[in-house]
N, C-alpha and C positions, 0 to 999 in steps of 0.2 A: 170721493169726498170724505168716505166716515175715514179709512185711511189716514188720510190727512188729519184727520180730527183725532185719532187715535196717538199719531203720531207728535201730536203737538202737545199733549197732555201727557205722553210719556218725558219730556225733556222738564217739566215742570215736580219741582220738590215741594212734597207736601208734611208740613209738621202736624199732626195731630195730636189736641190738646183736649184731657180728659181732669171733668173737674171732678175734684175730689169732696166737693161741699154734701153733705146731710141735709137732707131736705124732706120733709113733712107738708103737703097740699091739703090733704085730707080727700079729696078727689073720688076715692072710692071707700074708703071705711077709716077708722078712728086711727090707723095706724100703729097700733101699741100702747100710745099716750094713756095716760091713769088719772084719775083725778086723786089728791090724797091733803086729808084736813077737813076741815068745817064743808061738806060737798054731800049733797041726800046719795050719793051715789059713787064708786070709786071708778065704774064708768065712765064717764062720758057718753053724750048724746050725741050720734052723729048726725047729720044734717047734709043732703046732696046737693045742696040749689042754698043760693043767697049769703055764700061768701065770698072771697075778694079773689076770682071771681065766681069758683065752682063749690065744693065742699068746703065745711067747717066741724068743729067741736065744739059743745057747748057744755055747761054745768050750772045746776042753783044751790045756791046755800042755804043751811040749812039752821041759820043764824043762833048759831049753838057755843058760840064765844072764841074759837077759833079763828084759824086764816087758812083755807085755800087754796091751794098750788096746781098746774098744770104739770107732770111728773113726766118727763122724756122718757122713749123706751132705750133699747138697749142697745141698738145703732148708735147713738149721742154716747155713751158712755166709753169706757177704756181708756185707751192713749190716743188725744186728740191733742197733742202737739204739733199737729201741722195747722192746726187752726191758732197756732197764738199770731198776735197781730193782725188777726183776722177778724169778723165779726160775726154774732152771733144776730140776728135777725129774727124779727116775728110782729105780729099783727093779733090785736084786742080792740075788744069792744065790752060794753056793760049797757046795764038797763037801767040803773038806779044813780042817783047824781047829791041826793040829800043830805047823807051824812057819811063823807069821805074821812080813810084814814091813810094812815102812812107808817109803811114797811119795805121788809126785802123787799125788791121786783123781782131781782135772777139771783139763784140761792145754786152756785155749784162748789159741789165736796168732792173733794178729793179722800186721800187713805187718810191723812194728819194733818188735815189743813182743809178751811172754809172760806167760799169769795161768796160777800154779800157787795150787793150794789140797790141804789135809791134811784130810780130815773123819773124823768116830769116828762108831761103832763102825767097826769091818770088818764087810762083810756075814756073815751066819747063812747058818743050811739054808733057813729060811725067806725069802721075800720082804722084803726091808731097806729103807724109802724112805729119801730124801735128799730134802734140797731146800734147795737152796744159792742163797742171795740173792745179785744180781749190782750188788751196790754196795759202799762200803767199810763196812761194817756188820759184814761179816765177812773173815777175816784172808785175804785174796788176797795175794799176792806176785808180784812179779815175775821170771819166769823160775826160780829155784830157791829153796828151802823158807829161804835165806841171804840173799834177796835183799830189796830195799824194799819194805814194805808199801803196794801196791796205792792210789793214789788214786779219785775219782773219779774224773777226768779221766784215768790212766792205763785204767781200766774201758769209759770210753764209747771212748777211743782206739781199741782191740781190738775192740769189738762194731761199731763204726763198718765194721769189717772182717773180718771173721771168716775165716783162712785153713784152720784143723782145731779142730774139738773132738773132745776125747776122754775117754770116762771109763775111767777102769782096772776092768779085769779080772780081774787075778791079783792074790792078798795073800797065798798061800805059796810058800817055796823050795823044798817037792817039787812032784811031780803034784797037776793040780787041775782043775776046771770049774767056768768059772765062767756066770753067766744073768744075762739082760738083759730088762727091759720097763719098759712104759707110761714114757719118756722123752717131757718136753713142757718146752719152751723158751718160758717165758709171755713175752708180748707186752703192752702197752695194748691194750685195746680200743677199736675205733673206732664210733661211730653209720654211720648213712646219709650224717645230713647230715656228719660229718666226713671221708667215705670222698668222695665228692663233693665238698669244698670243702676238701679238704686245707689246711691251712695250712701256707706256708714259717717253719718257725723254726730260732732259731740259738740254741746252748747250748752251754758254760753262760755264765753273762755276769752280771758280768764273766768277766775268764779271765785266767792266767797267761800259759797257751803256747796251745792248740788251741780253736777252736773245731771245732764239729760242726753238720751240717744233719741238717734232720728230710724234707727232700725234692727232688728231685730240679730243676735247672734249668740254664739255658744257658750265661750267664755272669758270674762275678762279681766286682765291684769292691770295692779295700780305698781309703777317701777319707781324708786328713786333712780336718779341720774345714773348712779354709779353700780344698778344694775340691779339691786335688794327687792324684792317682792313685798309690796307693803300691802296689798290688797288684793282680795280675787272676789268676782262677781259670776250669777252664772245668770245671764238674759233676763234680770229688770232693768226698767225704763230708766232708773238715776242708779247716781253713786251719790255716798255725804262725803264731802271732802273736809270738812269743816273743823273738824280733829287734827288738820295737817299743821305743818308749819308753812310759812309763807315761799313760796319760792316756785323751784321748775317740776314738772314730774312727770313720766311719759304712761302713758296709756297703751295698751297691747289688746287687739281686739282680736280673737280668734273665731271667725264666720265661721255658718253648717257647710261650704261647700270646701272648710279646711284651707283658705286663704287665711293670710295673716295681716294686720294694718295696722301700724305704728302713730301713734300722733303725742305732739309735745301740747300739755295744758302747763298752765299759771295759774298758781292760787294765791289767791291775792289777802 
């Protein structure tokens, strides 16, 4: 019988799919997270029992005229380009309901560039989720609530680099505590075979100003058509194309393991 059972589960293909989302429960300790702004403490208070549903983070303020942020550690940071068009996820709660104001909610910087976003409600007593898509889909701005509505390409810009993410904390003018959980920053997911065979790609394309890579390599070249070297990069996440003239122009990417790959971009 096992045999047979053996046998049958050998004729069977199995795809194993491994996600790549960032994720923060709090479960056993604060995880890295900081608290930084108007907060009695840049700690955080961890807490085992009585969030949604095991561990939580907590902080009070320290009603000093400031505002208050939840500070991601340093897993959320770097090149999290596989998360654009993905979402960013997380769960608040507060104590104080009197005197509500209104600011950033998710405050992430990049190297040259800032996405603020406004989301509703303000959290309750209870556990509030969020989940705030990370493309122009929804109203991101740049650097302040007055500033240009967020492109795509301003979005992958940022994620390309990720210097602080933060979600806010405080949403009154008196005394308050506020709580943190289950925080996960989705990603694509990748198979076997694409964790293995990664592929180099370049997005988006055409493009105004930037492109973006999706992996890592040695060094690369920007050609006109007729073959002139107009650029050389040696493994950051973008090129500025923006300085170009409109038209065709090939890309020459040279991998660590001494492969070579060719690709036609359009810059528009």
């Amino acid at each position: 019988m096992k045999t047979k059972l053996f046998s049958f589960l050998g004729l069977i293909s199995f795809t194993l799919i491994f996600s790549q989302d960032i994720v923060s429960t709090f479960d056993t300790d604060d995880e890295g997270w900081l608290v930084v702004g108007d907060a009695t403490s840049s700690a955080p208070d961890w807490h085992p029992t009585n969030g949604n549903p095991n561990g939580y983070i907590s902080a009070d303020d320290t009603v000093a005229g400031g505002v208050w942020y939840w500070e991601a550690p340093d897993k959320y940071k770097g090149n999290q380009l596989a998360s654009f068009g993905k979402n960013l996820k997380f769960q608040l709660t507060q104590n104080n309901f009197s005197s509500p104001f209104d600011y950033y909610d998710v405050i992430i910087e990049g190297n040259n560039k800032t996405l603020v976003i406004d989301l509703s409600p303000n959290p309750l007593a209870t556990w509030t989720q969020y989940v705030v898509k990370l493309d122009n889909s929804v109203a991101w701005k740049i650097s302040t609530f007055e500033g240009d509505l967020a492109t795509n390409d301003d979005i992958q810009e940022v994620l390309s680099n990720i210097i602080s993410l933060r979600i806010r904390g405080e949403f009154e003018s008196g005394p308050d505590t506020g709580q943190l959980d289950n925080v996960i920053l989705e990603s694509n997911s990748l198979s076997v075979n694409d964790i293995q065979n990664k592929k180099f790609q370049i997005f988006p394309n055409p493009t105004k100003d930037y492109l973006y890579y999706s992996k890592d390599y040695k060094k690369l070249e920007l050609l006109s058509t007729d073959g002139r070297i107009l650029m050389t990069n040696s493994n950051t996440s973008k090129i500025n194309l923006s300085t170009l003239s409109t038209g065709v122009y090939i890309i020459k990417v040279y991998n660590f393991d001494d492969s070579v790959k060719t690709f036609k971009i359009i810059k528009e």
